[in-house]
C-alpha positions as CSV (number, residue, x, y, z in Angstrom):
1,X,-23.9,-19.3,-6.8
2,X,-26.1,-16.0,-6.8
3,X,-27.9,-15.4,-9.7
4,X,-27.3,-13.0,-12.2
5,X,-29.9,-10.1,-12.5
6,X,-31.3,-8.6,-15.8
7,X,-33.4,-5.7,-16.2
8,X,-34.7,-5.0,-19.6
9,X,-37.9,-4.0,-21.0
10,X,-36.9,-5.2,-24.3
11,X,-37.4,-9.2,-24.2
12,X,-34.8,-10.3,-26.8
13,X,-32.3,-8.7,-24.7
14,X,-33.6,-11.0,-21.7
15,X,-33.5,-13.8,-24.1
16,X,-30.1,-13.3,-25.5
17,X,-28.3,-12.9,-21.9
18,X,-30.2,-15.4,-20.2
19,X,-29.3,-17.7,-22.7
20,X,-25.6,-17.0,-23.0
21,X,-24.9,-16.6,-19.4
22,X,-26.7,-19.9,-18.7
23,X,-24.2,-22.0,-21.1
24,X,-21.4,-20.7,-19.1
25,X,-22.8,-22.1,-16.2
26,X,-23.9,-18.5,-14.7
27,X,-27.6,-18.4,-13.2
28,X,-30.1,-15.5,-13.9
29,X,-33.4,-13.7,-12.9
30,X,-34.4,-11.0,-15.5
31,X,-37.2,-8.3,-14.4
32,X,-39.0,-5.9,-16.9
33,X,-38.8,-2.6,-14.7
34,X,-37.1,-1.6,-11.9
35,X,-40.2,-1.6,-9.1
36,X,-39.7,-5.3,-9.4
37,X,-36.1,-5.1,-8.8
38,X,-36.3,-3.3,-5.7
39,X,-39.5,-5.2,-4.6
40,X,-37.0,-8.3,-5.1
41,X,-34.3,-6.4,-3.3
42,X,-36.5,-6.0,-0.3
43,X,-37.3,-9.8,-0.1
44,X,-34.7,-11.5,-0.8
45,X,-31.7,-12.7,1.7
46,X,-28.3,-13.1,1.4
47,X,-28.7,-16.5,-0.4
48,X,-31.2,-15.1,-2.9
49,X,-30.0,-12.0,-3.5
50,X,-28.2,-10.8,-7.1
51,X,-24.4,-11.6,-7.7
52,X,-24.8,-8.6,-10.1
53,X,-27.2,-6.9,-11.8
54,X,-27.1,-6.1,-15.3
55,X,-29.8,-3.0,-16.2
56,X,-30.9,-1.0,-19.3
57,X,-30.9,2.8,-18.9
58,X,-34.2,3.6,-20.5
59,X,-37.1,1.4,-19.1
60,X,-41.0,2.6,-18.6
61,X,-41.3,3.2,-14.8
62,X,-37.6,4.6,-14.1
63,X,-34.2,4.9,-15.6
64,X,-31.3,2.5,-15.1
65,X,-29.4,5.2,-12.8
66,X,-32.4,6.2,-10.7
67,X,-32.3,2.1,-9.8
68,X,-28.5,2.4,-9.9
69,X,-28.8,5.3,-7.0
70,X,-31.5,2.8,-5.2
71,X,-30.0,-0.2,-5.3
72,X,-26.6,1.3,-4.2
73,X,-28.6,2.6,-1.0
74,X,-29.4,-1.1,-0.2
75,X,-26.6,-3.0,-1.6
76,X,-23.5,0.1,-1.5
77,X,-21.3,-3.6,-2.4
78,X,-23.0,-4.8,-5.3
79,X,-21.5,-4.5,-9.1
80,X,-24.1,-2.8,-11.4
81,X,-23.3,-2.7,-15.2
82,X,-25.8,-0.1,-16.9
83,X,-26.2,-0.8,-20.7
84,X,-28.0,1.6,-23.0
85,X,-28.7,2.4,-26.8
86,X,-27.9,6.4,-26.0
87,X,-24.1,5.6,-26.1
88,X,-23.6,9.4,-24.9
89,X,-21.3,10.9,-22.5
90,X,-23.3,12.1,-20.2
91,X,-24.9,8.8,-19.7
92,X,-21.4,7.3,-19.4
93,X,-20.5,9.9,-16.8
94,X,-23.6,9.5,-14.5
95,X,-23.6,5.5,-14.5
96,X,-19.8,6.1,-13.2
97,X,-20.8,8.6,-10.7
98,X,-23.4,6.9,-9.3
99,X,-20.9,3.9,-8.5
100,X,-21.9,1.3,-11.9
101,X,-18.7,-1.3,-12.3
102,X,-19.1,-0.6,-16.1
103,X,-21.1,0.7,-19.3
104,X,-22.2,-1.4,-21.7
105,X,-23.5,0.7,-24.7
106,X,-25.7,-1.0,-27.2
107,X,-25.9,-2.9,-29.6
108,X,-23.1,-5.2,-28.1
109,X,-21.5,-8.0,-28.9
110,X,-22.6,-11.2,-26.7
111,X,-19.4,-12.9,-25.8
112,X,-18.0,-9.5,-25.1
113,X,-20.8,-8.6,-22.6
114,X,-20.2,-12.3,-21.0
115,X,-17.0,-11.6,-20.3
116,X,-17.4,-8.0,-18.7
117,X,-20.4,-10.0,-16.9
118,X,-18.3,-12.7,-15.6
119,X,-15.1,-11.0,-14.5
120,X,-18.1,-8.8,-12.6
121,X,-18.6,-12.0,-10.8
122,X,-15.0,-12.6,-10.3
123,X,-14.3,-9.4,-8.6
124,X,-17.4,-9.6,-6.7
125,X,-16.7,-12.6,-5.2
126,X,-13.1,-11.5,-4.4
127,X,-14.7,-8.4,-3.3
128,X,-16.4,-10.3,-0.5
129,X,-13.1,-12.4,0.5
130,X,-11.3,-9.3,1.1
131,X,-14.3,-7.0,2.8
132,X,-14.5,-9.8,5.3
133,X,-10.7,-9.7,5.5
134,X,-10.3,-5.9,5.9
135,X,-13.3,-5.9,8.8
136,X,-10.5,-8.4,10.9
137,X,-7.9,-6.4,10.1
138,X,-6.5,-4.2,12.7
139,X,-5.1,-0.5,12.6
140,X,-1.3,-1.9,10.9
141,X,-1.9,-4.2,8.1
142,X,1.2,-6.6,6.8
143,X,1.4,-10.0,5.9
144,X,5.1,-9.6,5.0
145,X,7.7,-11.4,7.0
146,X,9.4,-8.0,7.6
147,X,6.4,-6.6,9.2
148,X,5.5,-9.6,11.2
149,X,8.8,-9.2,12.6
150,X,7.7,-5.8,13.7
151,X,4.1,-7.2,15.2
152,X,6.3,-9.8,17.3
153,X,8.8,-7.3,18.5
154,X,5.7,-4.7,19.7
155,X,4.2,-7.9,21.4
156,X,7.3,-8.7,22.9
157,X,7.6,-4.6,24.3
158,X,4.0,-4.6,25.0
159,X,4.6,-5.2,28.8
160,X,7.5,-2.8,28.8
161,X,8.3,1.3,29.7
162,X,11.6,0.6,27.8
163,X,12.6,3.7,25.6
164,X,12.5,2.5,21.9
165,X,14.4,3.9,19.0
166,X,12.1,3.6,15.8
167,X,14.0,3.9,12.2
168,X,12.7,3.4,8.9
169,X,12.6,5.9,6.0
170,X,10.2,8.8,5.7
171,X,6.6,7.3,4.9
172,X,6.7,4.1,6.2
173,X,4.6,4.3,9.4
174,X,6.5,4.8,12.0
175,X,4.7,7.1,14.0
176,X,1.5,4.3,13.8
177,X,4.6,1.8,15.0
178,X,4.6,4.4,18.4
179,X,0.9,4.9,18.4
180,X,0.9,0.7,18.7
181,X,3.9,0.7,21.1
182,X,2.2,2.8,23.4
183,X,-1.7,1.3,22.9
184,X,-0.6,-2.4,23.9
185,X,1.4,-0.6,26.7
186,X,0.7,-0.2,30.3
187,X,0.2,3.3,30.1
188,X,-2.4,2.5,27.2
189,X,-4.9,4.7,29.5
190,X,-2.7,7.2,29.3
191,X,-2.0,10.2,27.0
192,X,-0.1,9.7,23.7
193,X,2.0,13.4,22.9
194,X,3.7,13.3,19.8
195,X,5.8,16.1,18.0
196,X,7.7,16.3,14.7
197,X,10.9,18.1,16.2
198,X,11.7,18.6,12.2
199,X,8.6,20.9,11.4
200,X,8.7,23.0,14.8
201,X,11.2,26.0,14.3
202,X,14.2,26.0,16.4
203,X,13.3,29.0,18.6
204,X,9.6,27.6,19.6
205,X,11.1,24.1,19.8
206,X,11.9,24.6,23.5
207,X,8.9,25.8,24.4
208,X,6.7,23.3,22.7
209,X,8.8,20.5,24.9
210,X,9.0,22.2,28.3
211,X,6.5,24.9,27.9
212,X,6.9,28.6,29.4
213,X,6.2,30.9,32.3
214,X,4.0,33.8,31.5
215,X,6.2,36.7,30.4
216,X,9.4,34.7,29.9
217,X,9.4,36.0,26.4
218,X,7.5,38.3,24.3
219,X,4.2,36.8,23.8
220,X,4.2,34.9,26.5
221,X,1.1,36.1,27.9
222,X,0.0,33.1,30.6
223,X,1.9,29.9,31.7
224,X,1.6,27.2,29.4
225,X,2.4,23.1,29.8
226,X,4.9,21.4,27.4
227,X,4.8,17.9,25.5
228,X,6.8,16.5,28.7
229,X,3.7,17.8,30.8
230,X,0.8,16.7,28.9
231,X,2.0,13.3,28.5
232,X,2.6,13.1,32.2
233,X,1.7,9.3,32.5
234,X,1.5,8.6,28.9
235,X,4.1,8.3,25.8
236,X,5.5,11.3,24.5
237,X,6.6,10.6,20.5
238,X,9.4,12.2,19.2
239,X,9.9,12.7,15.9
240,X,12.6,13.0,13.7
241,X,15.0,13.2,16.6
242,X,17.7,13.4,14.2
243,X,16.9,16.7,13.1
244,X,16.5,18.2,16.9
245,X,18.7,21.5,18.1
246,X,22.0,20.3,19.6
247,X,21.7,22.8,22.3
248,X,18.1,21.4,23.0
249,X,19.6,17.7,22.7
250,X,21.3,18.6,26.2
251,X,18.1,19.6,28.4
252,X,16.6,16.4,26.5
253,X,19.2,14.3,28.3
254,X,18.3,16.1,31.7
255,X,14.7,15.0,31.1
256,X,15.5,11.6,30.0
257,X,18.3,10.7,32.7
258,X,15.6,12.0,35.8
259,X,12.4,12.8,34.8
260,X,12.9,16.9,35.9
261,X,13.2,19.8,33.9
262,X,12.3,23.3,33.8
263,X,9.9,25.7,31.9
264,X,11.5,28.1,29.9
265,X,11.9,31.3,32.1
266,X,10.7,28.8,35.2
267,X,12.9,28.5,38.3
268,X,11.0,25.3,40.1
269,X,11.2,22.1,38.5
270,X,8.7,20.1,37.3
271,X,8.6,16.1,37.1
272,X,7.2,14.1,34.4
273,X,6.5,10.5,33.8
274,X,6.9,10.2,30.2
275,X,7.6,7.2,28.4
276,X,9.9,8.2,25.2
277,X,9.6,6.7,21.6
278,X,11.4,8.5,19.2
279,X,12.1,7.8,15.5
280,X,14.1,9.1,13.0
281,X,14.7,8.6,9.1
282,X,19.0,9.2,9.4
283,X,21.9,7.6,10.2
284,X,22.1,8.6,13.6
285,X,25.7,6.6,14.3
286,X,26.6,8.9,11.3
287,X,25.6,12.2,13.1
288,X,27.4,11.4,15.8
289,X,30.8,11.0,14.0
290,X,29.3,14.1,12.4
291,X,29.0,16.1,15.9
292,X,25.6,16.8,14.8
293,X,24.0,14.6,17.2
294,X,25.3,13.8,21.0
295,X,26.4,10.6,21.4
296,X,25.5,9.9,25.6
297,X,21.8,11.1,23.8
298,X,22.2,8.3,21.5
299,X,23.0,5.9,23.7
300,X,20.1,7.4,26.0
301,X,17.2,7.0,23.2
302,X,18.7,3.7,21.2
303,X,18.0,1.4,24.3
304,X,15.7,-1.2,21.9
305,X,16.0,0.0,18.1
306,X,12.8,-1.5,16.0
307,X,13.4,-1.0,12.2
308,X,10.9,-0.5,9.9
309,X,10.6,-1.9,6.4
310,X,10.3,0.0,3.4
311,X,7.1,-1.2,1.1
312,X,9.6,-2.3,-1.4
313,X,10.6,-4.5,1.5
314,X,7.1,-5.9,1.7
315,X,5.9,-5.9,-1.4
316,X,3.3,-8.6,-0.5
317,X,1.3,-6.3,1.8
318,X,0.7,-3.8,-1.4
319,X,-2.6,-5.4,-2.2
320,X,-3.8,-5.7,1.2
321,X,-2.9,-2.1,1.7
322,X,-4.2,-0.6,-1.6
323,X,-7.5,-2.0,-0.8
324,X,-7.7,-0.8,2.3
325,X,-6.7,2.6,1.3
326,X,-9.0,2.4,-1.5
327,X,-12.0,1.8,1.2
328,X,-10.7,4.8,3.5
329,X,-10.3,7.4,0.7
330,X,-13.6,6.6,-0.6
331,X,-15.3,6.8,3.5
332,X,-13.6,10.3,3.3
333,X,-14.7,11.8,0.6
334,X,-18.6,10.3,0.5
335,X,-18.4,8.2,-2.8
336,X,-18.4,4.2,-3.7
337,X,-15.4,2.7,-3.0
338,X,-13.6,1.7,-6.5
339,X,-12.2,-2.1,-6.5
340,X,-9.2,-3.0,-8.9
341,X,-8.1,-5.5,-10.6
342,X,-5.0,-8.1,-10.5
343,X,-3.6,-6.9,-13.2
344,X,-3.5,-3.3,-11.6
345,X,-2.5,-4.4,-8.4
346,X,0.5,-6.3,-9.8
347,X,1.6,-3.3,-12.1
348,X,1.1,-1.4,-8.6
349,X,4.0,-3.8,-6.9
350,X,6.9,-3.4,-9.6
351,X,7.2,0.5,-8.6
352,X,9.3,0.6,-5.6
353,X,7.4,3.2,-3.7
354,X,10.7,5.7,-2.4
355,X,7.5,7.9,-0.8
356,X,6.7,4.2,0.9
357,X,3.2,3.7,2.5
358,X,2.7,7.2,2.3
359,X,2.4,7.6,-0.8
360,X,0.4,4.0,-1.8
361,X,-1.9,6.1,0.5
362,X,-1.7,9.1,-2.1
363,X,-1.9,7.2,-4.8
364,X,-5.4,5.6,-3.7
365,X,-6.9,8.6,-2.9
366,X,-5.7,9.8,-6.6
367,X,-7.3,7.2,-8.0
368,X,-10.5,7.3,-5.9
369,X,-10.8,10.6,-7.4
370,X,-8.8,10.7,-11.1
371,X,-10.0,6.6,-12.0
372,X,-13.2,6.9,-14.8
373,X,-14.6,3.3,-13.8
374,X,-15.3,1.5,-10.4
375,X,-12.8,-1.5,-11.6
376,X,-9.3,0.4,-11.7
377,X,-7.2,-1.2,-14.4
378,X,-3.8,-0.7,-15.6
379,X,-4.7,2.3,-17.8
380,X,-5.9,4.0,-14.7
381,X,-3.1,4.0,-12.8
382,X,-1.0,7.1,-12.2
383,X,0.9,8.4,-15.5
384,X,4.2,8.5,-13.7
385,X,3.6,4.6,-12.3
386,X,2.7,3.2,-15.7
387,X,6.0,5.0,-16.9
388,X,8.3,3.4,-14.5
389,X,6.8,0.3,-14.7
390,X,7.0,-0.2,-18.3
391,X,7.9,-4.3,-19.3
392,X,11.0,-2.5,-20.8
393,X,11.9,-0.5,-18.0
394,X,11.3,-3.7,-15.7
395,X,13.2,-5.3,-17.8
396,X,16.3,-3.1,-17.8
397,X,15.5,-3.6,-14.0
398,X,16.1,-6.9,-13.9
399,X,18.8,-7.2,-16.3
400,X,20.7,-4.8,-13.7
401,X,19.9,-6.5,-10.8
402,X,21.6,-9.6,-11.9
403,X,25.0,-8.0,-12.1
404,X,24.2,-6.2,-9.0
405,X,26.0,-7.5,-5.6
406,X,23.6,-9.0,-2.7
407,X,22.7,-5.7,-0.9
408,X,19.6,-3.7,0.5
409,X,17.7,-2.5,-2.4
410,X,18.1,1.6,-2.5
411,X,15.0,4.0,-3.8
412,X,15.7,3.6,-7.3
413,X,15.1,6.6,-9.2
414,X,13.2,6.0,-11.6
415,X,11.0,4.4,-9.5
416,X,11.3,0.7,-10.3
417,X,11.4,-2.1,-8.2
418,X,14.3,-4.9,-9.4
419,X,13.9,-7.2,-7.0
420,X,11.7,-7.8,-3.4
421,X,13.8,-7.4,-0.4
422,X,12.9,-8.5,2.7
423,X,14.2,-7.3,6.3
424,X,16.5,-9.6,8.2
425,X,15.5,-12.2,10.3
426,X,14.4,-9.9,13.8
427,X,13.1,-6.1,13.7
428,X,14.5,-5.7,17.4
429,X,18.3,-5.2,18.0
430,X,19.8,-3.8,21.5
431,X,21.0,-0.5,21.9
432,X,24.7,-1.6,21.0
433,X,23.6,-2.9,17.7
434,X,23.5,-1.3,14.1
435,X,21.1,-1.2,11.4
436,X,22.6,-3.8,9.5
437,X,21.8,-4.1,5.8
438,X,18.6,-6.3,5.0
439,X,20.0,-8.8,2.4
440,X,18.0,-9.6,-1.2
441,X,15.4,-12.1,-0.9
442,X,16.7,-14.6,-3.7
443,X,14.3,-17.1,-3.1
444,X,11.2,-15.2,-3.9
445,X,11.7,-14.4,-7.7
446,X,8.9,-16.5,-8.6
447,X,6.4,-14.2,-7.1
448,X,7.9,-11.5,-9.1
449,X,7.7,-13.5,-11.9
450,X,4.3,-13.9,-11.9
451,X,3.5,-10.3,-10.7
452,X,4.9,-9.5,-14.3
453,X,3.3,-12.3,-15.9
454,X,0.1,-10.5,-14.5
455,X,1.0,-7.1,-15.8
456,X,1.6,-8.7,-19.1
457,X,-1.6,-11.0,-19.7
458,X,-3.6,-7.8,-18.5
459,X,-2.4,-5.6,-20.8
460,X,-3.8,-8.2,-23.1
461,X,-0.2,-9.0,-25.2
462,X,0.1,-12.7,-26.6
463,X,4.0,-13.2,-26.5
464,X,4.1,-13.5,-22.9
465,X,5.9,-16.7,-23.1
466,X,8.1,-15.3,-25.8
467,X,8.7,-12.5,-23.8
468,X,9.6,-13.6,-20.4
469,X,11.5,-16.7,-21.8
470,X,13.7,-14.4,-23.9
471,X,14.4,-12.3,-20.3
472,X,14.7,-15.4,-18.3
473,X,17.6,-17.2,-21.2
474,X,19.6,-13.9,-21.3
475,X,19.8,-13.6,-17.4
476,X,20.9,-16.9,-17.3
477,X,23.6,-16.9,-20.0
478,X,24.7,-12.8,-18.8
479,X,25.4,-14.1,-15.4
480,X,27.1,-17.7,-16.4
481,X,29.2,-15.4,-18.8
482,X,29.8,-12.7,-15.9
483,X,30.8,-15.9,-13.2
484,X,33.3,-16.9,-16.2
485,X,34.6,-14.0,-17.1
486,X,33.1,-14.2,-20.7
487,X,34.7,-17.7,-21.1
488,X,31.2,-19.6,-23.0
489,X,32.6,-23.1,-23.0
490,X,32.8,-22.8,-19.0
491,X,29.7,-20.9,-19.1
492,X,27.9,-23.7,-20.7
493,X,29.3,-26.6,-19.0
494,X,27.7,-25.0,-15.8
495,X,24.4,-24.3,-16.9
496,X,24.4,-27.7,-18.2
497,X,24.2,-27.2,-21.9
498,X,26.4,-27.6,-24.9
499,X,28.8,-25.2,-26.1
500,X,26.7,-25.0,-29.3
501,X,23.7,-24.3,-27.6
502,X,25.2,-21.4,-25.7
503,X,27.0,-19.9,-28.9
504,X,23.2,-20.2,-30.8
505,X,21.2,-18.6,-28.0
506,X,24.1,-15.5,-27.6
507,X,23.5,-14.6,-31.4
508,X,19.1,-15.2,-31.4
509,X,19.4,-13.0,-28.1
510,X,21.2,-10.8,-29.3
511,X,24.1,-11.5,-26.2
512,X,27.3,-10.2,-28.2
């Protein structure tokens, strides 16, 4: 293991880490100043160099945060606590500006400062697992059956012109779903168009599709190329085809059924080789019964329909896309990337995300701005998050999940997530199919069990067992009682306990 470094001008410091560190098994290298740290820096190799670096603020030779700014230059990945006697806020404030894991004021207690120290180390080295990780990943992350499902089915079209239909609710990627579709297609080398049909008004809608003639309406000073036209050998993207003009829906058919169309105000034709991918967050069977949307244009677009999961769907993948998000808000706006902790990140996947992957993406870049440490834990996290996330509010989540039938979870309002859901077992249907409802994943309620446990031992409570016992006895005996119609002696016979034992654990949890 790397050791840990120390630098301290005072030498009882030294002494009194070096020593506690090295009886739990943690190595260390202390310096005096901060010349000799960078010096270090400069020789040493990935083998040699500092797991983290533990430095004083006020040292002869240089401060703590001018080596904090240095050493962050060379090693932009490595945890730096900054400890100091000044316990003032603007000393606090520049160690977390310059990117410092944590501030350590002084005097401190020792097995306090060993354990910030270590879970420094902890997080480092999961730190490392996951960079290495993230610089494999490609441009759509998911480790979630659901989205696998989706990876297989754009492997499977990847040889393929075939017009896809892409549905999913707003947020949840679907216009990276096209942007893959058409990259791993053979018109890859071609151009990829895409328009949001929803945010164009109705009147330029046409034009923005099929382009104009010069003077065909006021304004209309030169000729000017559609969508159809500039992705002439590519994949045009249409978005939120659901909310398109009906009126336009017709000439969209025209395009789609042979290639031709015309400018607005043109009189000569003009042939495109577009591939179509649309996508839409309705029910578009719906707006057909409704005669909002055409049904032959249905049919036309819905030739291979790929649904797309909602994050609640893949709750797995929330880690693996918080950290990513966390590293691409932090490359935009010029700062240190901030890590978090378990504890966070499993707070993080009991809120059921209605914005979806969207606004996971929002909520990193609130917290690369809004968190006061590089380590984000549970007290960082968004105000409305921590609210709806409550262990009383899960709770009440739970409780009303086990009473609910088997169906696809809904975005709950007040933002909770019951229960993971996965999609069903294939993310491609043919163009005669429905989107059928993704059933309840049953079988997974032990991750979500410790997911909670997680929240729970972070927040540092010591009746977790109490707790989640007390939950996990009064789901039990609810639903028995519900599957019995309140009869206990049945309900107890088929949880396999005595009648007695049933009527006892109804009155200590309060069941009556």
């Amino acid at each position: 293991m790397k050791p840990i470094w120390i630098v301290d001008d005072d030498q009882s410091i030294r002494f009194v880490l070096e020593k506690a560190l090295l009886r739990e098994g943690l190595p260390t290298r202390s310096f005096i100043n901060p010349r000799d740290v960078l010096q270090a820096l400069q020789d040493a190799d990935d083998k040699d160099g500092p797991q983290i670096l533990v430095s004083d603020i006020r040292m002869p030779g240089g401060t703590g945060l001018d080596l904090l700014a240095k050493v962050k230059q060379q090693c932009p990945g490595l945890p730096v606590i900054i400890m100091t006697a000044f316990s003032d806020l603007d000393s606090a404030v520049a160690a977390f500006q310059g990117g410092a894991f944590e501030y350590l004021p002084k005097p401190f207690d020792v097995p306090k400062a060993v354990e910030l120290i270590r879970r420094a180390v902890e997080e480092s080295q999961r730190e490392e697992v996951a960079e290495e990780r993230m610089a494999e990943t490609p441009e759509m992350l998911g480790q979630a059956p659901a989205m696998q499902d989706v990876f297989r089915a754009i492997g499977r079209l990847s040889q393929s012109n075939v017009t896809v239909m892409i549905t999913g609710e707003s947020g949840s990627g679907k216009e990276l779903v096209a942007r893959a579709l058409h990259k791993h297609s053979p018109r890859a080398n071609g151009p990829f168009v895409a328009i949001n049909t929803a945010a164009i008004p109705k009147d330029l809608l046409e034009s923005e599709l099929f382009g104009h003639e010069r003077g065909a309406f006021t304004g209309a000073q030169t000729m000017r190329r559609g969508r159809f036209e500039q992705a002439d050998g590519g994949t045009l993207f249409l978005d939120e085809i659901g909310d398109m003009p009906f009126d336009l829906q017709t000439r969209l058919l025209r395009v789609l059924s042979d290639g031709q169309f015309y400018r607005v105000g043109g009189h000569s034709s003009v042939r495109a080789n577009v591939r179509v991918i649309a996508a839409t967050h309705q029910d578009l069977e719906q707006r057909v019964k409704e005669g909002a949307f055409r049904e032959d244009l249905f049919h036309r677009l819905n030739v291979i329909r790929l649904r797309l999961p909602a994050l609640r769907e893949r709750y797995e993948d929330i880690a693996m896309l918080t950290r990513h998000f966390l590293q691409q808000s932090a490359r935009q706006l010029g700062v240190e990337p901030k890590r978090i902790s378990e504890a966070a990140l499993a707070r993080l996947s009991l809120f059921a995300f209605p914005g979806n992957v969207r606004q996971l993406e929002n909520v990193c870049h609130w917290l690369t701005v809004m968190a006061p440490a590089q380590m984000v834990e549970v007290k960082d996290l968004p105000p409305d998050i921590l609210a709806a996330t409550t262990p009383a509010a899960a709770s009440a989540a739970v409780l009303a999940g086990a009473h609910a039938s088997n169906t696809p979870a809904a975005p709950v309002p007040s933002g909770l997530l019951p229960r993971p859901v996965v999609a069903g077992p294939t993310s491609v249907t043919p163009a005669d199919a429905s989107d059928g409802p993704a059933s309840a994943d049953t079988d997974d309620w032990e991750g979500k069990l410790e997911a909670e446990t997680l929240v729970l031992l972070g927040e540092g409570r010591t009746d977790v067992w109490d707790t989640l016992s007390r939950r996990f006895e009064s789901l039990l005996i609810r639903t028995a009682l519900d599957n019995t119609h309140g009869r206990r002696i049945e309900a107890a016979v088929k949880l396999g306990i005595g009648r007695n034992t049933i009527t006892r654990k109804i009155q200590e949890l309060g069941l009556e």
